[in-house]
ZAMAR-54159 format. One record per atom (N, C-alpha, C, CB): residue number from 1; atom name; y, x, z. Coordinates in steps of 0.001 Angstrom, whole numbers, plus 500000, padded with zeros to 6 digits. Each point is the difference from the previous one (the first is absolute). Glycine has a CB too. Layout:
N
NODE num atomo      v      u      w
NODE NUM    CA      Y      X      Z
...
! end
This chain:
158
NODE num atomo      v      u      w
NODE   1     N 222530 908496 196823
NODE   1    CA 498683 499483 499638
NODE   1     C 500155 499045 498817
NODE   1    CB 499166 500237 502397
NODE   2     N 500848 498516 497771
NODE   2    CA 500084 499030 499276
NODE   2     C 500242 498897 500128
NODE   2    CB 499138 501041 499474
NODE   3     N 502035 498050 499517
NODE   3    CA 500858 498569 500889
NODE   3     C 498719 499422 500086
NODE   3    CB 502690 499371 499015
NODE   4     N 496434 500143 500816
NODE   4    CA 498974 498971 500575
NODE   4     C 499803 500467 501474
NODE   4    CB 498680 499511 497658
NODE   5     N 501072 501359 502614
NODE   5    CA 500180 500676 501880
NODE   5     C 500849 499150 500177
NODE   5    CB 499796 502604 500372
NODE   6     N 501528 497997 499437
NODE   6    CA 501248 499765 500408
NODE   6     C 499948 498743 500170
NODE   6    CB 501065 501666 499049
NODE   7     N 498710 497523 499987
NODE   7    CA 499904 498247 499833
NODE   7     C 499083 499616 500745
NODE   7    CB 500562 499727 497842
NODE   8     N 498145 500455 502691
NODE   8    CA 499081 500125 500803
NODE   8     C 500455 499892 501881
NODE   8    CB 498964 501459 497584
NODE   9     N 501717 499385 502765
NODE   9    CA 500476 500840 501044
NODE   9     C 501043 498998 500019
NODE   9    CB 499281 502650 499776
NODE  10     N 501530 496974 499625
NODE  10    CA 501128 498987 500145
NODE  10     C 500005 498610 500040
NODE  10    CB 500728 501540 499110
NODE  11     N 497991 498068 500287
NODE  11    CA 499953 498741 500310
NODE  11     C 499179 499851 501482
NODE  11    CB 500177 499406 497293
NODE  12     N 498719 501715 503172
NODE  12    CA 500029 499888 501380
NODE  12     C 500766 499842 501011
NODE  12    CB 498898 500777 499274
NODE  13     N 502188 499977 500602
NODE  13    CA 501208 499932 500922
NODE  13     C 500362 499046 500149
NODE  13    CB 500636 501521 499636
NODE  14     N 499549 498071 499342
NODE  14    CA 501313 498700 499723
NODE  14     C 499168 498708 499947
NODE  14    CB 501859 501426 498309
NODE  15     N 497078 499200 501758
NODE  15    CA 498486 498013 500367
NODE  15     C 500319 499481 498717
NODE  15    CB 500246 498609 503013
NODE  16     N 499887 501713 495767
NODE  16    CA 500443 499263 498679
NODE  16     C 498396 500342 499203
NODE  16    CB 503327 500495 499878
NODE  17     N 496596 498682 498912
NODE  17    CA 498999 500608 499044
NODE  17     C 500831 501027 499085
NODE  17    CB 498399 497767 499973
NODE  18     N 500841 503084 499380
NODE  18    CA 499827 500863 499249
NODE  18     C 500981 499888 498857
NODE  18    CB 497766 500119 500853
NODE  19     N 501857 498596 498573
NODE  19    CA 500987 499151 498784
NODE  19     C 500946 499905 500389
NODE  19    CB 498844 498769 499125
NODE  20     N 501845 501097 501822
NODE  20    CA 501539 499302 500521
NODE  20     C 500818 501164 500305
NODE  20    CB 499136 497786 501203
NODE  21     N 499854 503913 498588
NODE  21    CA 500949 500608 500748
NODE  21     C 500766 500761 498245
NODE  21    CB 498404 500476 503278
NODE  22     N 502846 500208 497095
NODE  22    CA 500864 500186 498694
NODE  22     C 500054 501593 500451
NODE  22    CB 501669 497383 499360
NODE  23     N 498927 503768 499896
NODE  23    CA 500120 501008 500182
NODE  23     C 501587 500268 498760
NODE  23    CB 496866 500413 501101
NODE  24     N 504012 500259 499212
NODE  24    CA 501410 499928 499625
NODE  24     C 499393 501283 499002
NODE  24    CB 502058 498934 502355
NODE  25     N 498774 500354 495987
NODE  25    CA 499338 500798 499268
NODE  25     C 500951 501744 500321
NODE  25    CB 499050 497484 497974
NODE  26     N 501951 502088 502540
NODE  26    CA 500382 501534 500417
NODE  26     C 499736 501322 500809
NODE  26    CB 501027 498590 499520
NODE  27     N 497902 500516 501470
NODE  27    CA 499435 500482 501160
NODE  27     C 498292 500098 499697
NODE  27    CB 502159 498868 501574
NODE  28     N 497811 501380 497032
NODE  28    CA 498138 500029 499989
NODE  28     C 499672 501676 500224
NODE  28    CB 499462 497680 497837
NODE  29     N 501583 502763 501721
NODE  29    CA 499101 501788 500637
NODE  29     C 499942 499712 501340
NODE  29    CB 501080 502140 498507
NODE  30     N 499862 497350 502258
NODE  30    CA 499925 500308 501653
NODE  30     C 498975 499211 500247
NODE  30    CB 502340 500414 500778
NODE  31     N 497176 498800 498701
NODE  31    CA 498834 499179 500223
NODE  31     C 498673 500323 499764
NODE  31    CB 501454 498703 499635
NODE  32     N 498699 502271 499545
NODE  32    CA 498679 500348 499309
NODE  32     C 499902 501474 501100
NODE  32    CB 500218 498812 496797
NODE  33     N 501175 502069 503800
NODE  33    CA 499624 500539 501279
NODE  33     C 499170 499319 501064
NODE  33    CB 501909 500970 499497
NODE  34     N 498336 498076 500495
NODE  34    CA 499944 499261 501391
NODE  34     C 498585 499936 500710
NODE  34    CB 501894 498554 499087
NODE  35     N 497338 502179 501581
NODE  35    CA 499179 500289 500378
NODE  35     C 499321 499345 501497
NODE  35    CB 500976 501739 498335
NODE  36     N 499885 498222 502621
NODE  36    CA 499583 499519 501510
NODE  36     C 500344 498275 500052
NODE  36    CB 500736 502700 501294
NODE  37     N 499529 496589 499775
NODE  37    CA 500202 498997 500292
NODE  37     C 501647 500009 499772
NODE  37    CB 497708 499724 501481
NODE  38     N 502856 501142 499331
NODE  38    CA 500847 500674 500477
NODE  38     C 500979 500027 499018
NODE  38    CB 498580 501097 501412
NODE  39     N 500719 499557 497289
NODE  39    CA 501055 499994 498740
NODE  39     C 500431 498754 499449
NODE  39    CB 499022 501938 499370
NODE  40     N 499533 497555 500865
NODE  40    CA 500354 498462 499095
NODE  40     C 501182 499360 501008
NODE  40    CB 497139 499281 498861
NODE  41     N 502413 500825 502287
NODE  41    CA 501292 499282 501268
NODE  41     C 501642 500365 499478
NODE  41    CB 498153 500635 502486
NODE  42     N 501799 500564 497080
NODE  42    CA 501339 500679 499624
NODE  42     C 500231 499557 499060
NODE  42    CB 499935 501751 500797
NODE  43     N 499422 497961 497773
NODE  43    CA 500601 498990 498724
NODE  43     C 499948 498825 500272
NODE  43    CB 499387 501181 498413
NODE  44     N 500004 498528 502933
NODE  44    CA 500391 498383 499991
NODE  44     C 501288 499674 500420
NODE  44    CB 497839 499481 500488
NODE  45     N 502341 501557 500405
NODE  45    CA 501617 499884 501179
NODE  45     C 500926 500316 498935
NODE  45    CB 499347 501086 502673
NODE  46     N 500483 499582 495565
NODE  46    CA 500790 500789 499184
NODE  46     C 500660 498270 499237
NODE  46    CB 498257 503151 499611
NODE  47     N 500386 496688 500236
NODE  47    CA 500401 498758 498894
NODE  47     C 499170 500365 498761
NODE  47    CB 502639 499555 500766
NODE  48     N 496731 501458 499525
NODE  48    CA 499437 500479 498687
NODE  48     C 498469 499292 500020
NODE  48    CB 501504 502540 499882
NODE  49     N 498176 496968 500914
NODE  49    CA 498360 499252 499406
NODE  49     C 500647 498437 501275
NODE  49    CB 496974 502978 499475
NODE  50     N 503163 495894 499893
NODE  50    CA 500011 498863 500420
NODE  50     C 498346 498953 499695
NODE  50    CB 503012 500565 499605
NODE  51     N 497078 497974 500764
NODE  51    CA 499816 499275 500270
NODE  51     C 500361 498805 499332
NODE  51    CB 499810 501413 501462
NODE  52     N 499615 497946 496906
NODE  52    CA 500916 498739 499747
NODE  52     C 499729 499077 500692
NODE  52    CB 500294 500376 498099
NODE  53     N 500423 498412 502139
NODE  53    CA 500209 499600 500603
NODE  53     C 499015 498892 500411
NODE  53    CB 501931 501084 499345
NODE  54     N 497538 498160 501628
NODE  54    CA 498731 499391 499868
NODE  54     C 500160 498247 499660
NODE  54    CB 499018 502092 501801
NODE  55     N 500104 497750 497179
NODE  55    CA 500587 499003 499187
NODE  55     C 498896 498553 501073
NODE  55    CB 500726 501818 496749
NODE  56     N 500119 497074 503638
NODE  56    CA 499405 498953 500969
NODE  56     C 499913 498583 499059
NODE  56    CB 501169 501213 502438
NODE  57     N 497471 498395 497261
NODE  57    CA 499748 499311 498792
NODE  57     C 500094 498518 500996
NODE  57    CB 498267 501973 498034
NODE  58     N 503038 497241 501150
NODE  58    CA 500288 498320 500746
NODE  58     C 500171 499529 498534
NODE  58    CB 501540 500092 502771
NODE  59     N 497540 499135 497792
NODE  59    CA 500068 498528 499158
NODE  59     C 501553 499307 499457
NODE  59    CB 497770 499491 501663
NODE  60     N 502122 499696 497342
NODE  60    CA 501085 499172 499650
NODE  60     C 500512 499147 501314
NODE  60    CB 499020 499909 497485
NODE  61     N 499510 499272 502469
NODE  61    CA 500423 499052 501493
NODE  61     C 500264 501015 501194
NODE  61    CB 498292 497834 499404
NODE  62     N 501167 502950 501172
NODE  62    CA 500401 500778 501268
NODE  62     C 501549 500276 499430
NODE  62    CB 497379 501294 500960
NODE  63     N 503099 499414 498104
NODE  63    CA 501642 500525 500083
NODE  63     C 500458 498729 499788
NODE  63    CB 500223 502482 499019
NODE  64     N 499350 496029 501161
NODE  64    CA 501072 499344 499918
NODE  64     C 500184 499228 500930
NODE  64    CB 499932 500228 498109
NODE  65     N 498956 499726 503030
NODE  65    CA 499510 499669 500985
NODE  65     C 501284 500681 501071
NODE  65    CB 497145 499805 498962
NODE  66     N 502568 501656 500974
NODE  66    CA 500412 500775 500712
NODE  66     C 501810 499824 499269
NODE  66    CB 497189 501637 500670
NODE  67     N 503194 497977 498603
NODE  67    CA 501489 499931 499669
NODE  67     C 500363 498566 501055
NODE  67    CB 499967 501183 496957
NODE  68     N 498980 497783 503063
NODE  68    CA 500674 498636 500216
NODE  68     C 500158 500488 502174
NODE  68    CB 498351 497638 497090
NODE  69     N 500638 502953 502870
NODE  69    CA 500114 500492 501810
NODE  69     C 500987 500435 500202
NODE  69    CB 498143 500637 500463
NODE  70     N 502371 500925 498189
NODE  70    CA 501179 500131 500868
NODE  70     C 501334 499481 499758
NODE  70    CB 498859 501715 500407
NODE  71     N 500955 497023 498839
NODE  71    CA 500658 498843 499952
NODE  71     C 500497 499343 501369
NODE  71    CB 498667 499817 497947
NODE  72     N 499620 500024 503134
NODE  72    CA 500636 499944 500900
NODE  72     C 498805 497932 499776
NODE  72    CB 503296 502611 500052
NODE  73     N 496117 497416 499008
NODE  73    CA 498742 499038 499251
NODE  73     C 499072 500564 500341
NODE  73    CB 500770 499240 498116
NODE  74     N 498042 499289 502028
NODE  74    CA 498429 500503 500702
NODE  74     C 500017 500310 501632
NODE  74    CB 499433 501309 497596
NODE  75     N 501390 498527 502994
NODE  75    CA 499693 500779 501282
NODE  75     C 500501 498915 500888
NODE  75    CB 500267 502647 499326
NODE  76     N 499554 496402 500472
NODE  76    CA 500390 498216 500578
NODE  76     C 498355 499906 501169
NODE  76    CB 501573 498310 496795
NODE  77     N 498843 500509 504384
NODE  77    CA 499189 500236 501187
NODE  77     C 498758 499403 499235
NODE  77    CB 501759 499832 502305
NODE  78     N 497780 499844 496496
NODE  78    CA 498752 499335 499256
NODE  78     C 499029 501474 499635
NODE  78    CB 501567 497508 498691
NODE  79     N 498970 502954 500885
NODE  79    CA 499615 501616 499698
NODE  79     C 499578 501006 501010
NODE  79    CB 501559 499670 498444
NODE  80     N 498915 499765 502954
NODE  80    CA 499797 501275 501057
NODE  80     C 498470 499644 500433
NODE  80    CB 502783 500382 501111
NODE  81     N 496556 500193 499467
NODE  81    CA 498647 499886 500344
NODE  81     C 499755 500561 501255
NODE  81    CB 499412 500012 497803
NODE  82     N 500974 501059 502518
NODE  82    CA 499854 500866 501539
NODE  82     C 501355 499269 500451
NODE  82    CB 498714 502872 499557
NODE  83     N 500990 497897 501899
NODE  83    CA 501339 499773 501309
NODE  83     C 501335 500808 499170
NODE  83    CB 498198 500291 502828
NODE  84     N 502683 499611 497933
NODE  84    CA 501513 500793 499714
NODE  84     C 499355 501801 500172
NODE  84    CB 502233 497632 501459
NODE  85     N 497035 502075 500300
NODE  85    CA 499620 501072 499897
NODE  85     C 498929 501348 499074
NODE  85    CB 500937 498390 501740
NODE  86     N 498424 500415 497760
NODE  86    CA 498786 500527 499109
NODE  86     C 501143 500628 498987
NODE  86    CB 497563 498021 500260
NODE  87     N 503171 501046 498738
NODE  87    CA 500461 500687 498886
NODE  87     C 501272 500833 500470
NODE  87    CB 499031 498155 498357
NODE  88     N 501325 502536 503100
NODE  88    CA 500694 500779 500229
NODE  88     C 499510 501370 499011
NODE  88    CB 500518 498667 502431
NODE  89     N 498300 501434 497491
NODE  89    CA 499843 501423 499242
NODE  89     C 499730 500945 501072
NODE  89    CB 501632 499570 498055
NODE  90     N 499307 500685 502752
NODE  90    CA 499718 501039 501009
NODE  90     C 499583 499162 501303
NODE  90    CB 501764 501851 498956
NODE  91     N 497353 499071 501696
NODE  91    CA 499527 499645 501560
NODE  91     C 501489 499646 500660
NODE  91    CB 497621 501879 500274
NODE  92     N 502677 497129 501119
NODE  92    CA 501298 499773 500564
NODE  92     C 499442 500977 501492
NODE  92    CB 501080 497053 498688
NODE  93     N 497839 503224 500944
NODE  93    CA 499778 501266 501477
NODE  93     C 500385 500830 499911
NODE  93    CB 498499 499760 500584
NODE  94     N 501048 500895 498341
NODE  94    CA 500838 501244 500612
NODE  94     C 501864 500323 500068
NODE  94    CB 497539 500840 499048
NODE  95     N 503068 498004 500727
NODE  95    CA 501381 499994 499397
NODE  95     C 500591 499708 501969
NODE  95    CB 499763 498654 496391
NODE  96     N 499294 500701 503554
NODE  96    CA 500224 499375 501652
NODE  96     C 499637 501162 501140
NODE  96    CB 499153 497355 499202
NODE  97     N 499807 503340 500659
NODE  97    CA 499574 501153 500655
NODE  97     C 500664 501059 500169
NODE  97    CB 498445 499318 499404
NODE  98     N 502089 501014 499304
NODE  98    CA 501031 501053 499720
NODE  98     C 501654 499631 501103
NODE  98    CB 498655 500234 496905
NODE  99     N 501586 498732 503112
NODE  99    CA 501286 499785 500714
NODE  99     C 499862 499981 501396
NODE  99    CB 500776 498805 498224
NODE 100     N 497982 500853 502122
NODE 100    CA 499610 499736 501407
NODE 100     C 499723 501394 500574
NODE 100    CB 498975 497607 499556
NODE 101     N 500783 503344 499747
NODE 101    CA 499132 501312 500138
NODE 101     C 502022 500638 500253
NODE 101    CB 496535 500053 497820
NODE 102     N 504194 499791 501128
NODE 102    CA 500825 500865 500123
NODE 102     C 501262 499428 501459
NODE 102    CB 499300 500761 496910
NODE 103     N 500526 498011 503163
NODE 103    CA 500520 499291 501692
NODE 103     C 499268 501042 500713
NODE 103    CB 500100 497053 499875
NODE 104     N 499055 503022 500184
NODE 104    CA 499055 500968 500986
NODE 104     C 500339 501738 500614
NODE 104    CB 498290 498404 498465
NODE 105     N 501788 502041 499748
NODE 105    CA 500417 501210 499943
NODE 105     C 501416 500060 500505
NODE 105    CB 498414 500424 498205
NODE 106     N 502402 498931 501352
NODE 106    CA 501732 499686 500543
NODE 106     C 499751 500373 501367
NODE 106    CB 501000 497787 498533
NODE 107     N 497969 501058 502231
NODE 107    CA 500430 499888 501349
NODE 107     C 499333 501133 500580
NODE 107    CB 500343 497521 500113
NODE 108     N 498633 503251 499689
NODE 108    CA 499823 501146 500257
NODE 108     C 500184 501300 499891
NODE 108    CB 499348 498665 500057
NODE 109     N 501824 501584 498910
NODE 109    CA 500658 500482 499645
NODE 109     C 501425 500660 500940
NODE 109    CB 498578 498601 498204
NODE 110     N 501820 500062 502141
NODE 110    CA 501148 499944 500951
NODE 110     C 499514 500042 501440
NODE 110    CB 501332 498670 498334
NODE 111     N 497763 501633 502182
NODE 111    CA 499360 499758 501070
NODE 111     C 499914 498851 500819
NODE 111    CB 500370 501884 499761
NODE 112     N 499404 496758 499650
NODE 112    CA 500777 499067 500963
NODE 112     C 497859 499250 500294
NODE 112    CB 504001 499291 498591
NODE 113     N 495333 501514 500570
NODE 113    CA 498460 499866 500791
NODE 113     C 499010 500863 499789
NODE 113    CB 500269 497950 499924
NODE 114     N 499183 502637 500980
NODE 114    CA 499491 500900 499455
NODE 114     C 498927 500348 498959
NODE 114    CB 500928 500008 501753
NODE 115     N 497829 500612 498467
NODE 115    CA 499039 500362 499385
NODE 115     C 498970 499055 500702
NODE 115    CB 500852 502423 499315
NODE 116     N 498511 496988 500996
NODE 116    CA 498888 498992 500874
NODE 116     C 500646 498758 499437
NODE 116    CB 499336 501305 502547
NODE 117     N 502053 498251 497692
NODE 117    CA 500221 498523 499466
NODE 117     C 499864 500220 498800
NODE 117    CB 501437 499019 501457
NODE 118     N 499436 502037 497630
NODE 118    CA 499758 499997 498508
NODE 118     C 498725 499536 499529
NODE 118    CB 501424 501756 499941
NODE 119     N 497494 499159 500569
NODE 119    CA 498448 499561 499445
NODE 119     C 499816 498861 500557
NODE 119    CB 498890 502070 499809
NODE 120     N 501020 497584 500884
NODE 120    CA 500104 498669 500473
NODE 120     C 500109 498703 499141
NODE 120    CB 500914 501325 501598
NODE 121     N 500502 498920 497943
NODE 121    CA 500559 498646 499106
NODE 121     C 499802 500503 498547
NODE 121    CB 502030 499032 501738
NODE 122     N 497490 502676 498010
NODE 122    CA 499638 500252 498577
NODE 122     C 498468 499284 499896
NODE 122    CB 501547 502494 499728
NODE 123     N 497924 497690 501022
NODE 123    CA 498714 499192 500006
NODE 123     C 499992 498404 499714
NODE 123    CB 499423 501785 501638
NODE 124     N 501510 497719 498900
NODE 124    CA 500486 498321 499937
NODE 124     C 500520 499558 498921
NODE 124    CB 500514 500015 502009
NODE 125     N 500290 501106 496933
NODE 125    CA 500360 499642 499060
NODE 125     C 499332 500391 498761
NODE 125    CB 501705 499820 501318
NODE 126     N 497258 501211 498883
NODE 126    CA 498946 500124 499135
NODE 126     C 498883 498555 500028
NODE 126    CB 500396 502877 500436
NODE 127     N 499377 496921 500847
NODE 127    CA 499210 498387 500316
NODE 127     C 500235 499051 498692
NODE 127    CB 500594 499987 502852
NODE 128     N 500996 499804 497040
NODE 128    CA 500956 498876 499528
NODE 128     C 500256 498963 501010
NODE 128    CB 499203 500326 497767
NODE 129     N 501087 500182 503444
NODE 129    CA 500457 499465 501267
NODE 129     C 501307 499259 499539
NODE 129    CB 498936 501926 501640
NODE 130     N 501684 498142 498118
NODE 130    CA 501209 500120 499863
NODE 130     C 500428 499628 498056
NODE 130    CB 499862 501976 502626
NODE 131     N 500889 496448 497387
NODE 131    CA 500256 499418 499177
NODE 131     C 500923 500583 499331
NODE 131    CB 499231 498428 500962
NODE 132     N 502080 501900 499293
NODE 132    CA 501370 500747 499993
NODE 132     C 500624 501515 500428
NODE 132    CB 500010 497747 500276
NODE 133     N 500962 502723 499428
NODE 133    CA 500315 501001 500375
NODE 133     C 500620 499553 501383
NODE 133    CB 500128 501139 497638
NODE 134     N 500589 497528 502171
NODE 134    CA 500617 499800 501728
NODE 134     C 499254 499669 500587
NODE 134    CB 501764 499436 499872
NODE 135     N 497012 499808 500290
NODE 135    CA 498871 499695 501021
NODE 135     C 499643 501330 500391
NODE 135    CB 499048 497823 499039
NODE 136     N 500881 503478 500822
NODE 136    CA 499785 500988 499937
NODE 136     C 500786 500458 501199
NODE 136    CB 499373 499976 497606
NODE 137     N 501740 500180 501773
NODE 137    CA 501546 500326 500797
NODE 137     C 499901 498849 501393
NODE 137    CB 501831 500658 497288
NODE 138     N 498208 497935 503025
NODE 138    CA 499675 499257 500839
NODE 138     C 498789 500303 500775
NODE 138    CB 501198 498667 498700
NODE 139     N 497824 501551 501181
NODE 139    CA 499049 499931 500500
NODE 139     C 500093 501545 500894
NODE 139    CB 498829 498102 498053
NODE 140     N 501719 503254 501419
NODE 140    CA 500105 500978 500291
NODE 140     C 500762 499692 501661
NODE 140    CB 499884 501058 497152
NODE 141     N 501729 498674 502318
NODE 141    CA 500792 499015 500752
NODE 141     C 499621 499658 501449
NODE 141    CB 500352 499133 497820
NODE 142     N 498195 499752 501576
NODE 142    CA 499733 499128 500919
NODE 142     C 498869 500732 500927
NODE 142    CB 500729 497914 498406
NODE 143     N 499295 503183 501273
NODE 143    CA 498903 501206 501374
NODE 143     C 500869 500597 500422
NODE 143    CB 497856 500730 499139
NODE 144     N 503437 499317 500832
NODE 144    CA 500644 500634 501093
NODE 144     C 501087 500948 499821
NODE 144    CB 498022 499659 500850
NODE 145     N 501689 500775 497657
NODE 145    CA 501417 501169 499123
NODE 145     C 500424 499617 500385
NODE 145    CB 500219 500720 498304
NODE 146     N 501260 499952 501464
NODE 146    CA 501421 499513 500052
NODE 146     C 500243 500017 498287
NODE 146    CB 500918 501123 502751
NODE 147     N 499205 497656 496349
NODE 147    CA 501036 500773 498786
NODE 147     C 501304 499349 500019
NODE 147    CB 498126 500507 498300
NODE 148     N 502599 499972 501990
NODE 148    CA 501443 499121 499837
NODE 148     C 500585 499873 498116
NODE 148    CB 500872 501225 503002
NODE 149     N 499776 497899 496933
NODE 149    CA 500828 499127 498903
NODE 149     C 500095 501247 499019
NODE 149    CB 501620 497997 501538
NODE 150     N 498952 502780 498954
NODE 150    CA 500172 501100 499087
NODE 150     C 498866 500330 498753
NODE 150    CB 501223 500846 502163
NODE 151     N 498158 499586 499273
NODE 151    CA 498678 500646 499232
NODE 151     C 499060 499287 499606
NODE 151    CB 500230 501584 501073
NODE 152     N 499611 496553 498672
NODE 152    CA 499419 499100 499958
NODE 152     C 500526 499952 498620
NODE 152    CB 499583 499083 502395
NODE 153     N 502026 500649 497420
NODE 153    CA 499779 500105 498241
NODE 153     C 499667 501247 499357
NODE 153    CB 501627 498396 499852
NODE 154     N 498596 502891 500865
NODE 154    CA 499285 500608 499085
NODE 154     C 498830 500257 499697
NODE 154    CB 501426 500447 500256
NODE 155     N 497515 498959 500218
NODE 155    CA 498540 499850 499886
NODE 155     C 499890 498783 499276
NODE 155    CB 499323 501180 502075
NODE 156     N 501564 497840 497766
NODE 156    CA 499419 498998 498668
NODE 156     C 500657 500395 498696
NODE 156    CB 499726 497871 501503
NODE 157     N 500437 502829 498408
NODE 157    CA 500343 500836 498862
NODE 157     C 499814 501171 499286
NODE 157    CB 500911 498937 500779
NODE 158     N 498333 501633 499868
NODE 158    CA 498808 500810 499924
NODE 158     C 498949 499699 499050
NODE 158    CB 500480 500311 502126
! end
């Protein structure tokens, strides 16, 4: 057909504008084939129709801002504004959920409780019952399991 298709069709794919996309001056017949989605997908995987590169407009002060941070400058307790937890970036739930969930799976796994306690304490630790992965392990414990030493470190390590 014609590289404007081609250029068209490729910057859809690739979520780019129109302007940014390049076509390899060696590869313009195969381009000017290039007819479906499909084709364009295939000169993209070739190397033959790219993407320059996307240009991120910073200030003088921001790049020098951002040099003195990762200096390791600016980031003194006058500067902080949220909790530890706030500027964690990521939620600390689900990091906590995930370990508590896989204690769970372990112990049901090995048969040492069945299917009724599992939901049980999967329910308790979806709640946020449960502060720790060993309050978890203790509290399990403290209804009546058996986990012996063994198998106690290998569930805090999990």
């Amino acid at each position: 057909m014609s590289i404007k298709l081609t250029k068209r069709i490729a910057a859809i794919v690739m979520d780019r504008g129109e302007s940014s996309i390049r076509i390899n001056p060696t590869a313009i017949a195969e381009a000017k084939k290039a007819i479906t989605r499909e084709d364009v997908r295939a000169l993209i995987k070739n190397g033959s129709v790219y993407a320059i590169k996307e240009k991120k407009n910073l200030s003088l002060h921001g790049k020098e801002l951002k040099k003195k941070r990762i200096a390791g400058r600016k980031r003194g307790y006058g500067r902080r504004k949220g909790t530890k937890n706030a500027r964690s970036g990521t939620s600390l739930y689900p990091k906590k959920i995930r370990g508590q969930r896989r204690i769970l799976k372990s112990l049901k796994n090995d048969k040492i409780i069945d299917n009724i306690v599992f939901k049980k304490y999967y329910k308790l630790t979806k709640g946020g019952s449960f502060p720790t992965k060993i309050s978890l392990i203790n509290h399990i414990k403290d209804s009546g399991i058996k986990i012996n030493d063994e198998l106690m470190e290998k569930l805090k390590h999990i």
